[in-house]
C-alpha positions in Angstrom: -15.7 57.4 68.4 -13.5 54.0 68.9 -12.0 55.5 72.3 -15.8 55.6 73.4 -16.3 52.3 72.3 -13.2 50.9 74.0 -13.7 52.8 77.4 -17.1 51.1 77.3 -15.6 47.6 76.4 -13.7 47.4 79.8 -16.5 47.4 81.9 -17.4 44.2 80.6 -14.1 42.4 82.8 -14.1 44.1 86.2 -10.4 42.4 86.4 -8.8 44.9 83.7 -6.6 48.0 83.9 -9.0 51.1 83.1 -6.7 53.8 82.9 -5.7 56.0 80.0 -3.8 58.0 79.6 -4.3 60.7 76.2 -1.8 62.3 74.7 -2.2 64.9 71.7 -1.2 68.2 70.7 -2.4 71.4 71.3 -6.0 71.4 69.9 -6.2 68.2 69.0 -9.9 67.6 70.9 -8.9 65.7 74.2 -10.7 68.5 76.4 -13.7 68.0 74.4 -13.5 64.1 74.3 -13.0 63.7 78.0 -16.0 66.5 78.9 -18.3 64.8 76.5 -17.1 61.5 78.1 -18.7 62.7 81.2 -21.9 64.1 80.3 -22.5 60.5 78.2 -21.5 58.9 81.0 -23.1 61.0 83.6 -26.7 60.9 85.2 -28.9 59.1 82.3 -31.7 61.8 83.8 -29.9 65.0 83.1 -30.1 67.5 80.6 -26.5 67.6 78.7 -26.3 63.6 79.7 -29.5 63.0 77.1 -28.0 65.2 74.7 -24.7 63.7 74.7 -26.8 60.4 74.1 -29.0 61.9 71.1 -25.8 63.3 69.0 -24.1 60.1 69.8 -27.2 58.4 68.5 -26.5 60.4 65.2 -23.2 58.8 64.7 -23.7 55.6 65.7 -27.1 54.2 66.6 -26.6 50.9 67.8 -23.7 52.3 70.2 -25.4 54.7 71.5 -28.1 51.7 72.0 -25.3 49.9 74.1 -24.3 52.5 76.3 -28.6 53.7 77.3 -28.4 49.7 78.1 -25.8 49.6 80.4 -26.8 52.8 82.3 -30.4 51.7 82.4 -31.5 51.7 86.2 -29.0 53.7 87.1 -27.3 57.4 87.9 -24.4 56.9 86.4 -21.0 57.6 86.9 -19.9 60.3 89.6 -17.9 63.4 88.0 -14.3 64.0 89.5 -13.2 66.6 86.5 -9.5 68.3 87.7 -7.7 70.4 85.3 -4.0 71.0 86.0 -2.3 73.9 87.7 0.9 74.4 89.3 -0.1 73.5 92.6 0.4 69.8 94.9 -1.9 67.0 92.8 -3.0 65.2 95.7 -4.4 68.4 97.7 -6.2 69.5 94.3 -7.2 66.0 94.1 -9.0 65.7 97.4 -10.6 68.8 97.3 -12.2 67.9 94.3 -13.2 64.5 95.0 -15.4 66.0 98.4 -16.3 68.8 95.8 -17.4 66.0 93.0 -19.1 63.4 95.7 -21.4 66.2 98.0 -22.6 66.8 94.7 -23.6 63.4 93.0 -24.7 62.4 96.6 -26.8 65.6 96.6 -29.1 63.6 93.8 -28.9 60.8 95.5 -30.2 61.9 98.6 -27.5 59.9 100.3 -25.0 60.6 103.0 -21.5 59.6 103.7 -20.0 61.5 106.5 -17.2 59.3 107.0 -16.3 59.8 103.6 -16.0 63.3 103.6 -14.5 63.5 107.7 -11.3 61.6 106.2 -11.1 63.4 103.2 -10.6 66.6 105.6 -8.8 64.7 107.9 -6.1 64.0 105.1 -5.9 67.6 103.9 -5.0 68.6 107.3 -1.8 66.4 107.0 1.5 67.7 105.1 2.3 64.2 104.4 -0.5 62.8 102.9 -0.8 58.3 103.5 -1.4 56.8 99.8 -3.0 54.3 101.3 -5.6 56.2 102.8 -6.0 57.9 99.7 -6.6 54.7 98.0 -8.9 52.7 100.3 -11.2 56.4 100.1 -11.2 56.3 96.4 -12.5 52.5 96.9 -14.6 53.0 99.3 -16.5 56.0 98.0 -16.9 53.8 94.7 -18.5 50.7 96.8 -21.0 53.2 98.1 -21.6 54.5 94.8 -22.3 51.2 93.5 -24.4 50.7 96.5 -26.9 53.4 96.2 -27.5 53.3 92.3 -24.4 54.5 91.0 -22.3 52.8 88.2 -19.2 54.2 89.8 -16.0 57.0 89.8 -14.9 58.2 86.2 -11.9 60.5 87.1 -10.3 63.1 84.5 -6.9 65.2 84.9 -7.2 67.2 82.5 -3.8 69.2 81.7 -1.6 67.0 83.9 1.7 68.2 82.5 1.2 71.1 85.2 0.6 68.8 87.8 3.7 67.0 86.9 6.1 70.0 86.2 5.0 71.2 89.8 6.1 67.8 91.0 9.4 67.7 89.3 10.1 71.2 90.7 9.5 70.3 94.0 10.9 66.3 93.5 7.0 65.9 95.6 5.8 61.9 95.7 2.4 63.3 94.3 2.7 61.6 90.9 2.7 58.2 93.3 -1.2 59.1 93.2 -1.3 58.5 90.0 -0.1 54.7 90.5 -2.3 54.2 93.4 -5.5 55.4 91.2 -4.4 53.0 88.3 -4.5 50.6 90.2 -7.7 50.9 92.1 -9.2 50.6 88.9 -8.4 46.9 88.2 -11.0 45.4 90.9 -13.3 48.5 91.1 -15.9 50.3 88.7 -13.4 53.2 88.2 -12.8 55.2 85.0 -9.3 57.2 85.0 -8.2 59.6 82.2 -5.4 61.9 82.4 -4.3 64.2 79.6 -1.0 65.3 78.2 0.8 67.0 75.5 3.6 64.5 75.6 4.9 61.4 77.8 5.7 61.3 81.6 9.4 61.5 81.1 9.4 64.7 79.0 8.1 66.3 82.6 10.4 64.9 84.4 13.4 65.3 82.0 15.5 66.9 84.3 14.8 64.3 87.5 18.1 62.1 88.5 18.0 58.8 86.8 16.0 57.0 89.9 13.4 59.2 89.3 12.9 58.9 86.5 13.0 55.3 86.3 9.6 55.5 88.8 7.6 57.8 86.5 8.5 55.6 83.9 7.3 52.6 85.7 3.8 54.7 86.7 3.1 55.3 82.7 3.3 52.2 82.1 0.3 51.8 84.1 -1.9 53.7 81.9 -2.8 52.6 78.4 -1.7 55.3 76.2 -4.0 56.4 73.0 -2.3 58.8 70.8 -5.1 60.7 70.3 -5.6 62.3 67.0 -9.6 63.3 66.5 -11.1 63.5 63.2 -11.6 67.3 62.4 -14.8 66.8 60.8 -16.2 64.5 63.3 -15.2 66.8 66.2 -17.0 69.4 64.8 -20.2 67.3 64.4 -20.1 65.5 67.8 -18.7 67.6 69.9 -18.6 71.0 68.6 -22.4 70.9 68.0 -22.8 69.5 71.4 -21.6 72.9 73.0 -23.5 75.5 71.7 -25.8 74.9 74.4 -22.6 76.0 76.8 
């Protein structure tokens, strides 16, 4: 329940890091934290979104108070949910993002063609331009924003894949992973990714360089150890999926 409360915290200085990274063990509830994150911070309208709000209600009224205040008037936050495989992060990445935004735009009734062309456009390239990754990221949040939207909340769920892949193949594709942090500083953007253990572990057997930058990109996220309350898990969240 705190890491709820202190996602929702951020948004109250636009100027603050809003990445996190979550580290736990095997079974330890960070799937279910982050999917619950996203229905509670989805579209206020929808069906799992309103439940997500009524169990949290359960557990904490006056929280659950905050958070139907700050979503009030609006469709929330736009779904980019990635789970890790051994494949390039920044192609899975993309896809999903187009994936993620035809669909939130869908009940919107908006359009953003331009959006969606350069998307394409960059998973045509081999080398992908960081840059254009992140001025996309930005812009599509701005037009979020725009048309009723609070914003991007973005979840890598099982990154360690992503990141043994990347190790493998010595790939710059953990550099997305700096770039995303730190669009979140001046933009509405929510980033979560999930681990068993630390960046380094991944890259364990990179030369010392290497290392040093994935180093220097964790230190970008805010780490929470995360250890969930059995019994609390099973109230929140566990009662929240039977519907699934």
């Amino acid at each position: 329940m705190q890491n709820i409360q202190n996602v929702i915290n951020t948004q109250k200085n636009t100027n603050t890091n809003k990445a996190w990274s979550l580290i736990g063990s095997y079974g330890s509830g960070k799937s279910s934290f982050a999917l619950y994150l996203s229905h509670l911070l989805g579209n206020p309208k929808a069906t799992l979104s309103k439940l997500a709000c009524k169990k949290l209600r359960i557990e904490n009224t006056s929280f659950a108070t905050n958070i139907s205040k700050y979503l009030k008037g609006s469709n929330g936050y736009c779904e980019v949910l990635i789970t890790g495989s051994p494949d390039s992060l920044i192609a899975v990445f993309l896809k999903t993002l187009k994936t993620s935004v035809i669909d939130y735009y869908a009940t919107l009734d908006i359009t953003d063609e331009t959006s969606l062309v350069m998307i394409d456009k960059l998973l045509s390239n081999d080398k992908v331009s960081l840059s254009k990754v992140s001025n996309l990221v930005i812009n599509i949040q701005g037009n979020i924003q725009d048309n009723g939207g609070k914003g991007l909340l973005i979840v890598i769920d099982e990154l360690g894949k992503f990141l043994e892949y990347s190790a493998r193949h010595e790939s710059d594709d953990i550099f997305l992973l700096q770039i995303l942090a730190e669009a979140t500083y001046d933009n509405n953007i929510l980033l979560f990714v999930l681990l068993h253990q630390s960046f380094e572990q991944y890259g364990r057997n990179l030369n010392t360089k290497l290392k040093n930058e994935w180093t220097k990109i964790q230190g970008r996220y805010e780490v929470l150890s995360f250890v969930e309350n059995v019994l609390n898990r099973y109230i929140l969240w566990g009662e929240f999926f039977k519907i699934n």
